[in-house]
C-alpha positions as a Markdown table, in Angstrom:
| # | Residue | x | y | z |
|---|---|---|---|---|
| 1 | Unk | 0.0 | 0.0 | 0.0 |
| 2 | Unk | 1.1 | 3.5 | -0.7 |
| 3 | Unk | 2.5 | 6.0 | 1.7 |
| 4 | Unk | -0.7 | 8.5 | 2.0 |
| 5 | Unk | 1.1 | 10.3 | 4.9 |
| 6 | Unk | 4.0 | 11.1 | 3.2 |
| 7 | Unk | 2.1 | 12.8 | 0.2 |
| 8 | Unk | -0.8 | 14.3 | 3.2 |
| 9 | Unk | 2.1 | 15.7 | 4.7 |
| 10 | Unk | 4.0 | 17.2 | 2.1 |
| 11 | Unk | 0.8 | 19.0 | 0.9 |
| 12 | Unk | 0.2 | 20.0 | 4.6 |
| 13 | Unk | 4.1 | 22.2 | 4.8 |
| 14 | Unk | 3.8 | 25.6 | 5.1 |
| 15 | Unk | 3.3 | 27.7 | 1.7 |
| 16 | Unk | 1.8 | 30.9 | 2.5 |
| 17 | Unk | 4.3 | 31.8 | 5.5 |
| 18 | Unk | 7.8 | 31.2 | 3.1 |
| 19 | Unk | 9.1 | 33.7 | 0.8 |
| 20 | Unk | 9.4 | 31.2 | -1.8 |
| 21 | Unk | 6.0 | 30.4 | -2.5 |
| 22 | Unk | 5.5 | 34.2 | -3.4 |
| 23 | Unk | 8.8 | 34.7 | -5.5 |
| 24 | Unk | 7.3 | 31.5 | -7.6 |
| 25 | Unk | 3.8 | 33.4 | -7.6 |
| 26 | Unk | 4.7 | 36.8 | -9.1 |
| 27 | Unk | 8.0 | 34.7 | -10.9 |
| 28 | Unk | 5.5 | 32.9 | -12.6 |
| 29 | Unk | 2.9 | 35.5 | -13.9 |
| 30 | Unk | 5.8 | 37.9 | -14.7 |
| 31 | Unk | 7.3 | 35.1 | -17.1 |
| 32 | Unk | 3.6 | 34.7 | -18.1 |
| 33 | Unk | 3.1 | 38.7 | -19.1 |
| 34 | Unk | 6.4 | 38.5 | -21.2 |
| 35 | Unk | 4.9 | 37.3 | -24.7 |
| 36 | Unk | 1.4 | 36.5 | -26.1 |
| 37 | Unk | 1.6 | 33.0 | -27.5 |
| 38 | Unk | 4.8 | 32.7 | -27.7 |
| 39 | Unk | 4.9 | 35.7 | -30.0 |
| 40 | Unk | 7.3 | 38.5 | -27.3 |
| 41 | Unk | 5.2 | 41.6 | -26.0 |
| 42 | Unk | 8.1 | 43.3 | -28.1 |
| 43 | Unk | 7.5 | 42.6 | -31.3 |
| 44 | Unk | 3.1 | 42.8 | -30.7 |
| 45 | Unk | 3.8 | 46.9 | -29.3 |
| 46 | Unk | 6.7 | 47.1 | -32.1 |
| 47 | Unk | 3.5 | 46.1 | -34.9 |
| 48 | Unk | 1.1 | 48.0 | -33.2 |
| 49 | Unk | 3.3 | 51.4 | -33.3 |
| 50 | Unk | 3.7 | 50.7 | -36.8 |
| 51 | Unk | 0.3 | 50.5 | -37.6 |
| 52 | Unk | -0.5 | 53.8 | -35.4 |
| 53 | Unk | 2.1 | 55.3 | -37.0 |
| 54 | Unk | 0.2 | 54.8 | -40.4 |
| 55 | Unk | 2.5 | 51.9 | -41.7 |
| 56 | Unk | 0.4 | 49.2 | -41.9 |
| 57 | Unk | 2.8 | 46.8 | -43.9 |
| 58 | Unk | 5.9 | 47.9 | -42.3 |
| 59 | Unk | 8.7 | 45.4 | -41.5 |
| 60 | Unk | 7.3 | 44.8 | -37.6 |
| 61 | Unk | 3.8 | 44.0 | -38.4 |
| 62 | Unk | 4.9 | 41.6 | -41.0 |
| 63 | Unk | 7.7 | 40.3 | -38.3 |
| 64 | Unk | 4.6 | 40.2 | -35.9 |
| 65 | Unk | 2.6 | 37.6 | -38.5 |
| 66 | Unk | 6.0 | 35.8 | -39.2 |
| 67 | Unk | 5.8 | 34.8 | -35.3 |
| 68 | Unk | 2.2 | 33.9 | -35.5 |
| 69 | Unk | 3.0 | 31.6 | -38.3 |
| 70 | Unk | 5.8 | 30.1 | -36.0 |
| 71 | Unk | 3.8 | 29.6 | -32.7 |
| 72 | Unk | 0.1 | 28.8 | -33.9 |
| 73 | Unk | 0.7 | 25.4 | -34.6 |
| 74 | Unk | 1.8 | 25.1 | -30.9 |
| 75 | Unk | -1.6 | 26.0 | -29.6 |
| 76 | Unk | -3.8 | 23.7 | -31.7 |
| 77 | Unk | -5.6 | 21.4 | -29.8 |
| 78 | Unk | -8.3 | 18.8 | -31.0 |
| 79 | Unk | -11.9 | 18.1 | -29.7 |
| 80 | Unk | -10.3 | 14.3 | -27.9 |
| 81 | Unk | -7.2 | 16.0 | -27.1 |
| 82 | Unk | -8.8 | 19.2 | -25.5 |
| 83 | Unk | -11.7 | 16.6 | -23.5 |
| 84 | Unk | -8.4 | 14.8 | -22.2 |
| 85 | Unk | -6.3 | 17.4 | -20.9 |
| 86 | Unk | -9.9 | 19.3 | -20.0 |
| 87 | Unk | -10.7 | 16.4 | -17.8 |
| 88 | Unk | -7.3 | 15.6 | -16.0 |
| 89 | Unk | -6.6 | 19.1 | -15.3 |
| 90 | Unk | -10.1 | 19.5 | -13.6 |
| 91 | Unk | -9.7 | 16.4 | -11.7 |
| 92 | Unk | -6.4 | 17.2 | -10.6 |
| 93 | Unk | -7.7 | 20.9 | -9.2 |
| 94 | Unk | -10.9 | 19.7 | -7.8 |
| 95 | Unk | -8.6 | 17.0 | -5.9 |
| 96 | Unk | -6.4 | 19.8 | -4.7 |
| 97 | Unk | -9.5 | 22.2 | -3.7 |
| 98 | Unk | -11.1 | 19.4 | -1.6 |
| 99 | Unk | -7.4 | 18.8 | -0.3 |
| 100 | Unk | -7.2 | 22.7 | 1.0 |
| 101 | Unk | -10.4 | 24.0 | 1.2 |
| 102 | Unk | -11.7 | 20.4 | 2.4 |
| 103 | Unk | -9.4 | 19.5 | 4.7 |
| 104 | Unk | -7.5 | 22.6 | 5.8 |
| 105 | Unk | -4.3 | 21.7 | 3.8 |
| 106 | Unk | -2.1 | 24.7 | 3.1 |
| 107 | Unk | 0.1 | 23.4 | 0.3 |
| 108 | Unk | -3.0 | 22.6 | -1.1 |
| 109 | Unk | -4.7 | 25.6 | -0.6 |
| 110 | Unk | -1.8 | 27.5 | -2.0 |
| 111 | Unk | -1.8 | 24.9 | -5.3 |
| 112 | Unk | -5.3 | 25.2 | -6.1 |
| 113 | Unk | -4.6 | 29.3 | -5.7 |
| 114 | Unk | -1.9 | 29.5 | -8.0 |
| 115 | Unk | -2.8 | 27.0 | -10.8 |
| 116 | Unk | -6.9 | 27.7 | -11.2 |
| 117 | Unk | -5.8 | 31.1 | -12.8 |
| 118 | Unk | -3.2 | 29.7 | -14.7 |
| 119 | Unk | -5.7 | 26.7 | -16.1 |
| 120 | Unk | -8.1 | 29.8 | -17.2 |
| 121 | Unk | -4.9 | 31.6 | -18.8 |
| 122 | Unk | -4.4 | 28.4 | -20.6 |
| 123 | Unk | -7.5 | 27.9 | -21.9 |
| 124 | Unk | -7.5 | 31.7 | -22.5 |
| 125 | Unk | -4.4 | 31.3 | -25.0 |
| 126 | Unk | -6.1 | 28.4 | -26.6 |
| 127 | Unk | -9.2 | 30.8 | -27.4 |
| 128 | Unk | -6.9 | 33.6 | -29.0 |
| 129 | Unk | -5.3 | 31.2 | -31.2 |
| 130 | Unk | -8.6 | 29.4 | -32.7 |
| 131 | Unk | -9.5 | 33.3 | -33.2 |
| 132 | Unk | -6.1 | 34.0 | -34.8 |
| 133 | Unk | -5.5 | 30.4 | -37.1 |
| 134 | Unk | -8.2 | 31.2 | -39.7 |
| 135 | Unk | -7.2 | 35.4 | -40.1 |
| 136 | Unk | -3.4 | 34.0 | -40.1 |
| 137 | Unk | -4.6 | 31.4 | -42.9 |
| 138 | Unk | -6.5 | 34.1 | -44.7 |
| 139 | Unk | -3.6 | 36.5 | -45.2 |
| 140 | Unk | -1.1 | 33.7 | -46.4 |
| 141 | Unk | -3.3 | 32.5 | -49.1 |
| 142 | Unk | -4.0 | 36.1 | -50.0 |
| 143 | Unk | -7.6 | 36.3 | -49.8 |
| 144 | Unk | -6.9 | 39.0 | -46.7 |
| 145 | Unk | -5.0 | 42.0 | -47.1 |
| 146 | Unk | -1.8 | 41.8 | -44.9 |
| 147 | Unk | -2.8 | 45.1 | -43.7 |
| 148 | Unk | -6.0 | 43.9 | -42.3 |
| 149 | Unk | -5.2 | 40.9 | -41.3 |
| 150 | Unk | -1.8 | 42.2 | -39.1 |
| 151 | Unk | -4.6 | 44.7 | -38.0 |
| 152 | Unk | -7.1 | 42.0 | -37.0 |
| 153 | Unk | -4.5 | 40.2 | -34.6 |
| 154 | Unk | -3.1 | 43.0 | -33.3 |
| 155 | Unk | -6.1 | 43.8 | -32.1 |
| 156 | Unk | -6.9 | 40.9 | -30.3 |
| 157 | Unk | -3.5 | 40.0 | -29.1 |
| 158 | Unk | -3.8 | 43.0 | -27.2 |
| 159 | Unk | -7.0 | 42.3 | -25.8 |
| 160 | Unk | -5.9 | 39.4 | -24.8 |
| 161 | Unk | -2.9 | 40.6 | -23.2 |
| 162 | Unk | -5.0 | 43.1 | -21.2 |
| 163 | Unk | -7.7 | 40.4 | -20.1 |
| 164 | Unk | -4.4 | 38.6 | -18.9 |
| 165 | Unk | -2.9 | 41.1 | -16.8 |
| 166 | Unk | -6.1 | 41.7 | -15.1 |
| 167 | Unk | -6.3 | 37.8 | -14.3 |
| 168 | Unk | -3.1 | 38.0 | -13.1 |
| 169 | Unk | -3.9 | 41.0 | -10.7 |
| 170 | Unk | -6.8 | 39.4 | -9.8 |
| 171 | Unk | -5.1 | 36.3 | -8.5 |
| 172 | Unk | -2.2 | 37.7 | -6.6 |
| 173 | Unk | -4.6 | 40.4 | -4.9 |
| 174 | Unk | -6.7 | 36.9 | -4.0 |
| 175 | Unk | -4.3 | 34.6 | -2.9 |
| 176 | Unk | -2.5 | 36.9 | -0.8 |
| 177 | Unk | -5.4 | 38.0 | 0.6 |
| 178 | Unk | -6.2 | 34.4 | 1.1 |
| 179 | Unk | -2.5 | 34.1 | 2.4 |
| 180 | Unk | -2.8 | 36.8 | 5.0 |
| 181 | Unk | -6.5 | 35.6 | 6.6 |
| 182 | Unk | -4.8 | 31.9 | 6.5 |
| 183 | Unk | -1.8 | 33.7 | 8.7 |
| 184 | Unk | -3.6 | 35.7 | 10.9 |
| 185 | Unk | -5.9 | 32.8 | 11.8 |
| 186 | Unk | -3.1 | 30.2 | 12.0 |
| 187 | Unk | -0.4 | 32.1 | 13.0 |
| 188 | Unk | 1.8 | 29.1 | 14.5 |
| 189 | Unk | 1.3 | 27.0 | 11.5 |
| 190 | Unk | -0.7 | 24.7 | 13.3 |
C-alpha cells in the first residue's frame, strides 16, 4: 500500500508563511506577461506602433505575422485531445480544492490558488489562437489584405494581453489575501 502520509504531509508544509511560495507566484505570472503565444510583448507593441504610425505593412507587423505563423501550430488542440487534458486538469484541481479547502491543507490551498488562474490563462491562449489560425490562414493565401489581417491580430493579441494582466492581478490580490487571513488565523502553522 502507498505511503498516504508522506504525500498528506508534504501538501500539509507551510506555503503561505515562506518567501518562496511568493517569488514562484509573481516569478511565474511575470514570465507569463512576457509574450502573447509565444509571440514576445516586443515585437506585438513594435506592430502596433507601426500600424498607429500609419505603416500598416511595415517590416514589424509583417515580423509580428512571421511569429504567428511560427507559434500557432503550438496552440492547436483537437476536440479528444482538448476533453483529455480538459478532464485531467479539472480532476487534478478539484482534488487539490477538496485537499485545501476540504481539509484545511495549506500546500494545497496554496496549489489550487496558483494553478486555477493559470488553467483559465491556458484555456485563454487556446481561445486567441482558434481566433487567430483562420485570419493567419486568410492573409497567407491572399484572400486578406496583410494590412488587415496584421490589423485584426493585433487587435486581439492586445485584448488578450489586457484580459491577462487583469487575471493576473486578480489572482495575486486573492491569494494573498487568502495568504494573510490563512496567517492571521493560524499564525503558528498549526
Amino acid at each position: 500500500m502507498p505511503q498516504i502520509d508522506g504525500v498528506i504531509g508534504f501538501l500539509d508544509s507551510r506555503s503561505f508563511g515562506t518567501i518562496w511560495f511568493w517569488i514562484v507566484l509573481i516569478g511565474l505570472w511575470s514570465a507569463s506577461g512576457r509574450h502573447v503565444l509565444g509571440v514576445p510583448a516586443e515585437v506585438l507593441m513594435r506592430a502596433r506602433r507601426a500600424r498607429r504610425a500609419g505603416r500598416p505593412e511595415a517590416d514589424e507587423v509583417i515580423a509580428l505575422l512571421d511569429w504567428l505563423s511560427l507559434t500557432l501550430p503550438r496552440w492547436r488542440l483537437g476536440r479528444s485531445e482538448g476533453a483529455v487534458f480538459l478532464g485531467a486538469s479539472l480532476f487534478a484541481l478539484t482534488s487539490l480544492a477538496i485537499l485545501g479547502f476540504g481539509y484545511w491543507l495549506e500546500m494545497a490551498q496554496a496549489l489550487t490558488l496558483l494553478a486555477t488562474p493559470f488553467l483559465v490563462l491556458f484555456w485563454m491562449r487556446v481561445w486567441l489562437a482558434r481566433g487567430l489560425a483562420p485570419v493567419l490562414a486568410e492573409a497567407q493565401s491572399g484572400a486578406r489584405p496583410v494590412a488587415e489581417a496584421a490589423a485584426e491580430a493585433i487587435r486581439r493579441m492586445v485584448i488578450h494581453r489586457r484580459l491577462a494582466s487583469v487575471l493576473s492581478i486578480a489572482s495575486v490580490a486573492a491569494t494573498a489575501l487568502w495568504g494573510t487571513l490563512w496567517m492571521l488565523m493560524r499564525p503558528y502553522g498549526l
